[in-house]
KERO-900038 format. One record per residue (C-alpha): chain; residue number from 1; x, y, z. Coordinates in Angstrom, 3 decimals, padded with zeros to 6 digits, always signed. Layout:
BEGIN
 mol seq        X        Y        Z
   A NUM        X        Y        Z
...
END
This chain:
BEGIN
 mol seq        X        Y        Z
   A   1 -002.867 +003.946 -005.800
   A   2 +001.153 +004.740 -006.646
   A   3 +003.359 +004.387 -003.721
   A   4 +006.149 +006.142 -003.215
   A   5 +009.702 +004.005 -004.147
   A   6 +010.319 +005.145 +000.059
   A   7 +007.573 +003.260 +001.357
   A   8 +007.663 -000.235 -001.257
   A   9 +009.427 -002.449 +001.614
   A  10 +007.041 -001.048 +004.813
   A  11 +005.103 -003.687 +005.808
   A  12 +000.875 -002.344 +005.511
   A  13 -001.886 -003.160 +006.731
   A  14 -004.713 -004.752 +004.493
   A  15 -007.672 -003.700 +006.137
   A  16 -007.041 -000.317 +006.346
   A  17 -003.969 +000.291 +004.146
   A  18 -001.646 +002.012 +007.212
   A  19 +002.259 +001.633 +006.860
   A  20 +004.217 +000.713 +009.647
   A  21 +008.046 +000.676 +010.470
   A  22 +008.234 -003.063 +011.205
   A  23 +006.227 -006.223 +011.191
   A  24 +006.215 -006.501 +014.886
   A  25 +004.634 -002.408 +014.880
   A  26 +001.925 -003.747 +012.022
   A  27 +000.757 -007.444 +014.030
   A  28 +000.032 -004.788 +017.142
   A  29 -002.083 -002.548 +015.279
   A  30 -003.815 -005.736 +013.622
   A  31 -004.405 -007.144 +016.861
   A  32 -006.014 -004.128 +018.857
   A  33 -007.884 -002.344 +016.202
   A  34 -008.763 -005.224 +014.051
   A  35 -008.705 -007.803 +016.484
   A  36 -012.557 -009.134 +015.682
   A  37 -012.444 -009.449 +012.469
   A  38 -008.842 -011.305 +012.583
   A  39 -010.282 -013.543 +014.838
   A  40 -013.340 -014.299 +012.901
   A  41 -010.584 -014.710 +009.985
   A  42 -009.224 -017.490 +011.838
   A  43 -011.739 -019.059 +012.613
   A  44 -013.069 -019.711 +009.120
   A  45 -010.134 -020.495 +007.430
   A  46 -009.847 -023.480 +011.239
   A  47 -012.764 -025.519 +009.134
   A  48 -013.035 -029.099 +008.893
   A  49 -014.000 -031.005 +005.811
   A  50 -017.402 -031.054 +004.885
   A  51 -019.374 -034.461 +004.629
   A  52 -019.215 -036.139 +001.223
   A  53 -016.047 -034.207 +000.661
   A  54 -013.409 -036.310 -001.599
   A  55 -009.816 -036.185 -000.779
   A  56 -007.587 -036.445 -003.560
   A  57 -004.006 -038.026 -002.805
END
């Protein structure tokens, strides 16, 4: 999908691929129409390491 040279430094959403004005505009859609699946987002990437896990310094 081409977008237009207009529309390059709009901030859009990655779910469903709506522009918005500003960031603040495109964190407010996020939150109330994609709010569960944000969340759920979050919490995977919150994860602890797993057992047996080597941590390389």
């Amino acid at each position: 999908m081409v977008l237009p040279l207009v529309d390059e430094n709009k901030p859009k959403c990655y779910l469903c691929h709506e522009g918005f004005e500003n960031i603040e505009k495109l964190r407010e859609h996020q939150k109330l129409k994609h709010g569960d699946i944000i969340e759920s987002d979050e919490k995977q990437t919150m994860r602890e390491p797993a057992p047996g896990d080597v941590t390389v310094f």
